[in-house]
C-alpha positions as CSV (number, residue, x, y, z in Angstrom):
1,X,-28.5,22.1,43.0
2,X,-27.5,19.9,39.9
3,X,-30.1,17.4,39.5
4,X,-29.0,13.5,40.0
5,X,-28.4,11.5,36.9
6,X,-26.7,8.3,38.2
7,X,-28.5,6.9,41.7
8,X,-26.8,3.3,43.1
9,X,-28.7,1.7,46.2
10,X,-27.4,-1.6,48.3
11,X,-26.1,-2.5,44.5
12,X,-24.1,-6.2,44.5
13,X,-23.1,-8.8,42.0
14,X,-22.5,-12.8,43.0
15,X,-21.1,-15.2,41.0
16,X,-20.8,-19.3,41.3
17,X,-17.3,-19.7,41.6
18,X,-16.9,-23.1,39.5
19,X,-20.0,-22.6,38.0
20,X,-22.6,-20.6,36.0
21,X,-24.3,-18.0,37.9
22,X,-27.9,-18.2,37.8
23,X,-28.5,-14.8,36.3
24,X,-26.4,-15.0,33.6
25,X,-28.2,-17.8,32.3
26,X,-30.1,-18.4,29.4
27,X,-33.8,-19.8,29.8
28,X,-33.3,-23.1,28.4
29,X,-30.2,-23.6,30.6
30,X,-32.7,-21.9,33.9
31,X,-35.3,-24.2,32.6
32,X,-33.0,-27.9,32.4
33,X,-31.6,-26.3,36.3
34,X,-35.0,-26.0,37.8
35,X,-35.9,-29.4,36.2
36,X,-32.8,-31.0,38.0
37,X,-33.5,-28.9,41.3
38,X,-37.2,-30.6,41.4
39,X,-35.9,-34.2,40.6
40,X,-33.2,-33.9,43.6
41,X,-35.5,-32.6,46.2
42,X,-38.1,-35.5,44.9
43,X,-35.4,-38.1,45.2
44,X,-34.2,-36.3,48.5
45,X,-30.6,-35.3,47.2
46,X,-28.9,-32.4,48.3
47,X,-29.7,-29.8,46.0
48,X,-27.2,-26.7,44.5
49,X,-29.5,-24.5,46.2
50,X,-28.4,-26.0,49.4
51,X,-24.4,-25.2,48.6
52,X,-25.4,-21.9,47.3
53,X,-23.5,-19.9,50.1
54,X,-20.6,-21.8,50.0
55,X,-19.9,-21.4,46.3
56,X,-20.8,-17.7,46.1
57,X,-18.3,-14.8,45.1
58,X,-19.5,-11.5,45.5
59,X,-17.8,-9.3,43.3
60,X,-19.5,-6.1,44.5
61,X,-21.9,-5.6,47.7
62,X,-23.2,-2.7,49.5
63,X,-22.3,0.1,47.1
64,X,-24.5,3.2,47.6
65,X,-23.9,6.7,45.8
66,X,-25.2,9.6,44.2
67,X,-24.1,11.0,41.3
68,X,-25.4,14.7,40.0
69,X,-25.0,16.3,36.2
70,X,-21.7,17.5,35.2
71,X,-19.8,15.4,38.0
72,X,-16.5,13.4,36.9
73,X,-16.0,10.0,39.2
74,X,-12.7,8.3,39.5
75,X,-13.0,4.8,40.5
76,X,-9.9,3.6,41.3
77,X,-8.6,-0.2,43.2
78,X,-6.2,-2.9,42.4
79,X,-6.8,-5.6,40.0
80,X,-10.2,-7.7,41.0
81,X,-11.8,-4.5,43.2
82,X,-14.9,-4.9,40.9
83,X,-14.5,-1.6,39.0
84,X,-15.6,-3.0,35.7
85,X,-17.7,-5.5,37.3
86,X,-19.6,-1.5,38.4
87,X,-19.0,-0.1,35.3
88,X,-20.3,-2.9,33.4
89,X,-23.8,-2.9,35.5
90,X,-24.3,1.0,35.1
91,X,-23.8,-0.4,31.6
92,X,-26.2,-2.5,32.0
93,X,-24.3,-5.3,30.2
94,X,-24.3,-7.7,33.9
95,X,-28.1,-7.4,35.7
96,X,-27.3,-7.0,39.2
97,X,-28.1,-9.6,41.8
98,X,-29.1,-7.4,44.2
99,X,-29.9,-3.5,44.2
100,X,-30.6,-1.0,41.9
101,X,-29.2,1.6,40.1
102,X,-31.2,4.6,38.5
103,X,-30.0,6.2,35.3
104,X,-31.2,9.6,33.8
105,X,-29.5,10.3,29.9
106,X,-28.4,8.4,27.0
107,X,-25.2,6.1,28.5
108,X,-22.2,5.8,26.1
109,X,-19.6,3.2,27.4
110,X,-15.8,3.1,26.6
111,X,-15.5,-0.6,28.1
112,X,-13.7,-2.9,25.7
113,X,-12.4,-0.6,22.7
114,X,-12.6,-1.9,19.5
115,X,-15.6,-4.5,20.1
116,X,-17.3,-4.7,17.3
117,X,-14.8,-3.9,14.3
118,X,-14.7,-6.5,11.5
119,X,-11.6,-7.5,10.0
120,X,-12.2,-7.6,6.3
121,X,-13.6,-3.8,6.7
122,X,-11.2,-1.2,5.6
123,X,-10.8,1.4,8.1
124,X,-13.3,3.8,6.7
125,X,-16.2,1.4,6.6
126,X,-15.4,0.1,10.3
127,X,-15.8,3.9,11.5
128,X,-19.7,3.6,10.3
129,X,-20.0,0.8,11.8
130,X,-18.2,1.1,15.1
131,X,-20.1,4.7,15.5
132,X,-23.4,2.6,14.7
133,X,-22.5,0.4,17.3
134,X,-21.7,2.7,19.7
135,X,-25.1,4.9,19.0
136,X,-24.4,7.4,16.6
137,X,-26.2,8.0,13.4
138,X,-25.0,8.3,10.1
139,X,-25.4,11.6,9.6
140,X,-23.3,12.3,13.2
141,X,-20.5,10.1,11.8
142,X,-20.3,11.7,8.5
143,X,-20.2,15.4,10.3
144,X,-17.4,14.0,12.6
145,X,-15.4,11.7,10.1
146,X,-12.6,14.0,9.4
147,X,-11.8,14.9,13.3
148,X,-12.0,10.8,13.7
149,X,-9.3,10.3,10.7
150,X,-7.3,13.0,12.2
151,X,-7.4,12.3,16.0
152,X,-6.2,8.9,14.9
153,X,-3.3,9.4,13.5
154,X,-3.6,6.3,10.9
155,X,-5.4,8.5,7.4
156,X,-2.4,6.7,5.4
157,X,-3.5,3.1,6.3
158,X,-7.9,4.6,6.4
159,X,-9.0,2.0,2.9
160,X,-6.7,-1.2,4.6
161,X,-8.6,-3.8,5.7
162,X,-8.1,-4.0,9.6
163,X,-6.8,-7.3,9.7
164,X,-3.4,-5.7,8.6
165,X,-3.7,-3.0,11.2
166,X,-0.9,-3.3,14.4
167,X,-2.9,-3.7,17.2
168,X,-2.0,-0.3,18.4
169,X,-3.1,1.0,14.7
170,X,-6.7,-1.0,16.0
171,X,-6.5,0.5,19.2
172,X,-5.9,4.2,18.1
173,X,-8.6,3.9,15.2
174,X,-11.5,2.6,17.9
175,X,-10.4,5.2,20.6
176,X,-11.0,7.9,18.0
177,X,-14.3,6.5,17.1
178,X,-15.2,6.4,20.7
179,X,-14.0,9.6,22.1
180,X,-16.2,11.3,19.3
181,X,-19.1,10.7,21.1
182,X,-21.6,12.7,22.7
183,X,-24.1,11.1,25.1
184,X,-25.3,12.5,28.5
185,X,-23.3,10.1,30.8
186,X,-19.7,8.5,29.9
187,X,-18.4,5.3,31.5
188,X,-14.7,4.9,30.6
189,X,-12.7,1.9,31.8
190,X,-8.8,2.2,31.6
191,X,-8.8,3.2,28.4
192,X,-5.8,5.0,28.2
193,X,-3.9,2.4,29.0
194,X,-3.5,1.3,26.0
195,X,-1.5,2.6,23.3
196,X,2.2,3.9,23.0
197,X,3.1,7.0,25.7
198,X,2.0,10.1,22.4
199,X,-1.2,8.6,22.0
200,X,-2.1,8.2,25.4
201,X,-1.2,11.8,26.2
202,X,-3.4,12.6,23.1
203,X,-6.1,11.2,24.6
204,X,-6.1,12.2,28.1
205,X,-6.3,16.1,26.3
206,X,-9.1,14.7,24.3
207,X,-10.9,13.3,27.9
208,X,-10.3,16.9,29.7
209,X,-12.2,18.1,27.0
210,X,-15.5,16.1,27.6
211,X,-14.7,16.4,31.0
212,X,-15.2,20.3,30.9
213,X,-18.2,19.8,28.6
214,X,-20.5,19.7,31.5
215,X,-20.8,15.7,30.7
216,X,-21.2,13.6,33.7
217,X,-18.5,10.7,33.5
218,X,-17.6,7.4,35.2
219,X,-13.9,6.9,35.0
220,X,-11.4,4.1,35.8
221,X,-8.1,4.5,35.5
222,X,-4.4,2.7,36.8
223,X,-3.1,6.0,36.3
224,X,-3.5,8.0,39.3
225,X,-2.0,12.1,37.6
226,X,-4.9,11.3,34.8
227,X,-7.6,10.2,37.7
228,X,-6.3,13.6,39.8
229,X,-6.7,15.5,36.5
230,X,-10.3,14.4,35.1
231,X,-11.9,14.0,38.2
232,X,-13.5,15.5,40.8
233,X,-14.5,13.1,43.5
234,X,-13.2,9.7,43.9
235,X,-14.3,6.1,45.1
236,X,-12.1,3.5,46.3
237,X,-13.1,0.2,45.8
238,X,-11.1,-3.4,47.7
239,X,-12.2,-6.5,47.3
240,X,-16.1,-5.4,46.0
241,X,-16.5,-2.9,49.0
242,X,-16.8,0.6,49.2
243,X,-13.4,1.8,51.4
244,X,-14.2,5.8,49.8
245,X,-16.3,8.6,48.3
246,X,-15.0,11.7,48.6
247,X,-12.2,14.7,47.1
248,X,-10.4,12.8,44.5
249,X,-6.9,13.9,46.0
250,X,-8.0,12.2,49.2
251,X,-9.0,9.4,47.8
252,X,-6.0,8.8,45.6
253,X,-3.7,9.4,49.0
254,X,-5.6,6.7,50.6
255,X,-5.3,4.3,48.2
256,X,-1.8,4.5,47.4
257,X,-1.1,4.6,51.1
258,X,-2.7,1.1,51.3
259,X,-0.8,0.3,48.3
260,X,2.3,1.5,49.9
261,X,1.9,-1.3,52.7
262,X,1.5,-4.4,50.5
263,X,4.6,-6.5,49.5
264,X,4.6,-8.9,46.5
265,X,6.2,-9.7,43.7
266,X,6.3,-7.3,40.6
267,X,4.8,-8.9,38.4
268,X,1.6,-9.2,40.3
269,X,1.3,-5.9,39.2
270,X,0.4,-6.5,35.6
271,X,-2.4,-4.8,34.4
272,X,-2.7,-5.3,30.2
273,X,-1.0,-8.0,28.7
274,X,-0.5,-9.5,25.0
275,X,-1.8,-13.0,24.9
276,X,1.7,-14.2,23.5
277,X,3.6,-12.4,25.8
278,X,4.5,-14.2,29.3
279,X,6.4,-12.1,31.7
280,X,8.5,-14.2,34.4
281,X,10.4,-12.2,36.2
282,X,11.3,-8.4,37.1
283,X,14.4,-7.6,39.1
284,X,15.1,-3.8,40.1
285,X,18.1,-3.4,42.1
286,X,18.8,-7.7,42.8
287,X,15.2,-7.9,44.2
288,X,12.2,-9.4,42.5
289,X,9.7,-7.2,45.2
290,X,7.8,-4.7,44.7
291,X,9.2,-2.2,47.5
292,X,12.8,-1.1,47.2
293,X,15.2,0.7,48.7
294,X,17.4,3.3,47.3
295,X,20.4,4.1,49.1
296,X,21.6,7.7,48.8
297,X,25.7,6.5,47.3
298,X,23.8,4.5,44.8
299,X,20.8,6.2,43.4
300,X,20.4,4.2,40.5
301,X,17.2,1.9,39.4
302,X,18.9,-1.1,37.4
303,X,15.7,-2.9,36.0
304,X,16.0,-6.9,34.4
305,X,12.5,-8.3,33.2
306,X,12.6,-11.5,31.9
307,X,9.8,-13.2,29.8
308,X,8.7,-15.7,26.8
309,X,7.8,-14.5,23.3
310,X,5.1,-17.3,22.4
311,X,4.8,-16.2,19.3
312,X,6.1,-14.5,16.4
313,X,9.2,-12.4,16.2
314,X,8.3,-9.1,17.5
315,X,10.1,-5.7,18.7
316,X,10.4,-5.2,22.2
317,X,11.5,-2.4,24.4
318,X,11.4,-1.9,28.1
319,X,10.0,1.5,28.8
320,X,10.7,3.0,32.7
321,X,9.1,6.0,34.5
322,X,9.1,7.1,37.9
323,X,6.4,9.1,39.7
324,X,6.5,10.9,43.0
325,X,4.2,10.0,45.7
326,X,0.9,11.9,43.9
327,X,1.9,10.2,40.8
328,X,3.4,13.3,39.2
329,X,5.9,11.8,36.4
330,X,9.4,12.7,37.1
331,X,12.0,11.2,34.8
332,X,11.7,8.2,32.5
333,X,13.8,5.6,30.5
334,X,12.8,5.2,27.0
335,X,14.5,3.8,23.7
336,X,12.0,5.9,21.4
337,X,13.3,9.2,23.7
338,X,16.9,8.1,23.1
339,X,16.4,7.2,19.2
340,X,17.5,3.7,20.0
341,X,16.3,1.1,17.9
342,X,13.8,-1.9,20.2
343,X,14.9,-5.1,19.9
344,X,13.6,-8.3,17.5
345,X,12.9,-10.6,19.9
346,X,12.1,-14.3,18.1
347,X,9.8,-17.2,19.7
348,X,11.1,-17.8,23.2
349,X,12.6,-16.9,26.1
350,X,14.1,-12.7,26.3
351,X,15.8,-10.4,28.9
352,X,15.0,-7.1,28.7
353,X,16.8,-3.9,30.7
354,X,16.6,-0.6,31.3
355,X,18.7,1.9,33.8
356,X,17.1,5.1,35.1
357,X,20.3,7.2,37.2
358,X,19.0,10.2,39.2
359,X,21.8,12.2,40.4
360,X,21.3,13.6,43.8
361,X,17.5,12.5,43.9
362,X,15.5,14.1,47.2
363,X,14.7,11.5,50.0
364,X,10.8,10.6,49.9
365,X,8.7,7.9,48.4
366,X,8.1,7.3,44.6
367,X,6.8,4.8,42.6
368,X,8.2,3.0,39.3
369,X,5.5,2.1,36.2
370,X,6.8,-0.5,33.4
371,X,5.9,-1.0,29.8
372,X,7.3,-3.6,27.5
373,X,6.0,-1.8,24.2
374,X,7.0,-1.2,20.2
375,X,7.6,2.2,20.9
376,X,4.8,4.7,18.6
377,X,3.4,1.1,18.2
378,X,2.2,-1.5,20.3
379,X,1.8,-1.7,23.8
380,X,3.0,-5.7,24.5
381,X,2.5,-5.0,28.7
382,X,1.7,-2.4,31.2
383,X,2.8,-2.8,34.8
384,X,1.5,0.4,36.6
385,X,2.8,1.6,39.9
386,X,4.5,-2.0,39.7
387,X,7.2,-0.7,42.9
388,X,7.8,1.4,45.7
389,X,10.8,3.3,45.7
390,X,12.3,4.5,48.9
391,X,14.9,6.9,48.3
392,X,17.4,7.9,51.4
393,X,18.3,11.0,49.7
394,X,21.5,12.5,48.5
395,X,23.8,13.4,51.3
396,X,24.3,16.7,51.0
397,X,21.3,17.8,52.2
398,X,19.7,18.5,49.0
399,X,17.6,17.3,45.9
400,X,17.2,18.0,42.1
401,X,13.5,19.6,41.4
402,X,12.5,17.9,38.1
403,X,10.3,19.8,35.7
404,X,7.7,18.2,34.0
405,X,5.6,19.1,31.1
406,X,3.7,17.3,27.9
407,X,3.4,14.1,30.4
408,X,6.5,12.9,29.5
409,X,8.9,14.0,32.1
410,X,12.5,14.2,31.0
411,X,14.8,11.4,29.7
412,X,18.3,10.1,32.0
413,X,20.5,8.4,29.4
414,X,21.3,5.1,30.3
415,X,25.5,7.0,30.4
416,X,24.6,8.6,33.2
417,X,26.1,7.4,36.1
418,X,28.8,8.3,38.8
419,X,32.0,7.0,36.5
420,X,30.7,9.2,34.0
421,X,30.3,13.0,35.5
422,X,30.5,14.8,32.3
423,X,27.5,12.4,30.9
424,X,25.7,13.7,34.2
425,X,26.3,17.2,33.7
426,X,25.2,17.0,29.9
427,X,21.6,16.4,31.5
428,X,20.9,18.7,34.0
429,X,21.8,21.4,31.4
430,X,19.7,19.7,28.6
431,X,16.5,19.3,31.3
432,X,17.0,22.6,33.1
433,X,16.8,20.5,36.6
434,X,16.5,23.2,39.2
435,X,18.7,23.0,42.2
436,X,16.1,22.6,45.4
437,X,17.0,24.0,48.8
């Protein structure tokens, strides 16, 4: 039997909700609280203490596991589950406020990338001091330097100072530094989504790697086919409690199941966001929900975002892919793919569309991701699994099988629709879709 590295017991984390919780104070603030606690209950008052449980958030509670050597977790929930908030305590950046978690092994976390690089640092000089940071020694970084440069992709741009880098350039520069690593234990949070589509492909090969090094690794992740392919076992956390530990493919099922259920706009489903980018509204198909319905004489997704640019010009595009229930990419809409050029959008308000037409699509569930990126770039927005796509099916009977391979899927010009048959057939002999009985 493996022997357990990572042991969690009854582990929880409170916070004051309008307020400073009490662990994450410093001592003079504990020390000048305390004070004010004494003077109320001398003068009679009713102290914080006393309002304690009706001002308490608990962003985890109750979560109990076991993890042994060479296991890869997935930890997967929607947005305010309290995956980092975990991930940051095995960390041990947050103290707990109740429980304990034992750890056996150096830790190496993946949590924010890019903390710690210094702007008027050329490239080169912040990959010492990034691998410092993250606990490798000089002598480790200088072995590894080339490999770094290379997995980047940026060895044009390596003696710039960072403060000229896109932050993709940033993004792709820290990731390399990172993923270079070798501890004991991993904790990854959503890093790949970050990052134009390449990259994050890049790095997902990268991550199978360490995850077939025997490394035990904490993973979360939006993206449910990279989840299914690193890990092993899965937990599912909602709203700070435990739902499942178990099979990672049962876990995923569960959760996008749940998912399934829930109704809401679709931009409730952003995930990573650009601080100058404001996204209003997203309309697939007339509706601005997050479950639609794709009727079999008009099987194609129409999607309008509209949003404010609160900043400088910058170049937009509105990238499209759909996934089958398991998450399994199946076709995609994308400008880079179709050598179109993104557009300049200036300071204000911008409408951006995309069409994805699939021609005699099988009836079943599938699921449509967004990103508003620079294409090879910049990602300005992710929206993952952002809506439900029920499709009636064609009505002969029959569906297209789509073959996938590199993680890309296979581009559907925005041409191809039902007033344009030869466009149509000029794509099922360019993807080598496969007639299913």
């Amino acid at each position: 039997m493996r022997d357990t590295v990572i042991q969690v017991q009854n582990l929880g984390k409170r916070y004051r909700l309008g307020g400073q919780a009490q662990l994450d104070c410093t001592l003079p603030e504990t020390i000048a609280k305390k004070a004010g606690q004494l003077r109320d209950k001398l003068l009679g008052r009713k102290t914080d203490a006393s309002l304690e449980h009706a001002n308490d958030f608990w962003a985890l509670r109750n979560i109990n596991f076991d993890l042994a050597q060479g296991e890869v977790l997935g930890i997967i929930g929607h947005n305010g589950s309290g995956k980092s908030t975990l991930l940051k305590m095995l960390s041990q950046i947050t103290n707990p406020t109740e429980g304990i978690a034992r750890i056996r092994g150096r830790v190496a976390s993946l949590l924010e990338v890019g903390t710690g690089f210094h702007p008027e640092l050329s490239g080169r000089e912040n990959i010492f001091l990034n691998g410092t940071i993250l606990g490798m020694t000089r002598k480790e970084i200088k072995t590894k330097i080339n490999d770094i440069i290379e997995f980047s992709g940026i060895e044009k741009f390596l003696d710039t100072p960072v403060k000229r880098y896109s932050s993709g350039m940033t993004v792709r520069l820290a990731f390399a530094v990172a993923a270079h690593l070798e501890p004991e234990i991993m904790v990854i949070d959503e890093v790949l989504a970050v990052g134009d589509a390449e990259f994050q492909d890049k790095c997902l090969g990268k991550m199978n790697k360490v995850a077939n090094s025997g490394r035990t690794i904490l993973f979360i992740s939006h993206n449910m086919n990279a989840v299914r392919q690193l890990c092993t076992r899965g937990i599912w956390l909602n709203q700070g409690q435990m739902q499942f530990d178990g099979e990672v493919s049962e876990c995923i099922d569960l959760y996008l199941d749940a998912k399934r259920k829930r109704t809401g706009k679709v931009t409730d489903h952003v995930e990573k966001i650009h601080h100058e980018v404001d996204l209003q509204k997203v309309i697939v198909n007339g509706d601005d929900i997050d479950n639609v319905v794709l009727p079999a004489d008009k099987q194609t997704l129409h999607i309008t975002l509209d949003g404010i640019n609160n900043g400088e010009t910058k170049r937009m595009a509105l990238e499209a892919r759909l996934f089958d229930a398991k998450h399994i990419p199946l076709a995609s809409y994308s400008t880079r793919h179709l050598g179109l050029t993104p557009d300049a959008i200036e300071n204000g308000k911008f409408t951006l569309q995309a069409d994805i037409a699939l021609p005699k699509i099988a009836s079943g569930q599938y699921y449509l991701s967004l990103m508003v990126n620079d294409p090879g770039k910049t990602s300005w927005a992710h929206l993952p699994m952002a809506v439900g796509v029920h499709a009636e099916g064609h009505t002969s009977g029959c569906g297209l099988a789509y073959p996938y391979s590199s993680g890309n899927g296979f581009v559907l010009l925005k041409s191809a629709t039902p007033e344009a048959p030869e466009a149509t057939e000029k794509i099922i002999t360019d993807t080598s879709l496969q007639q299913a009985a």
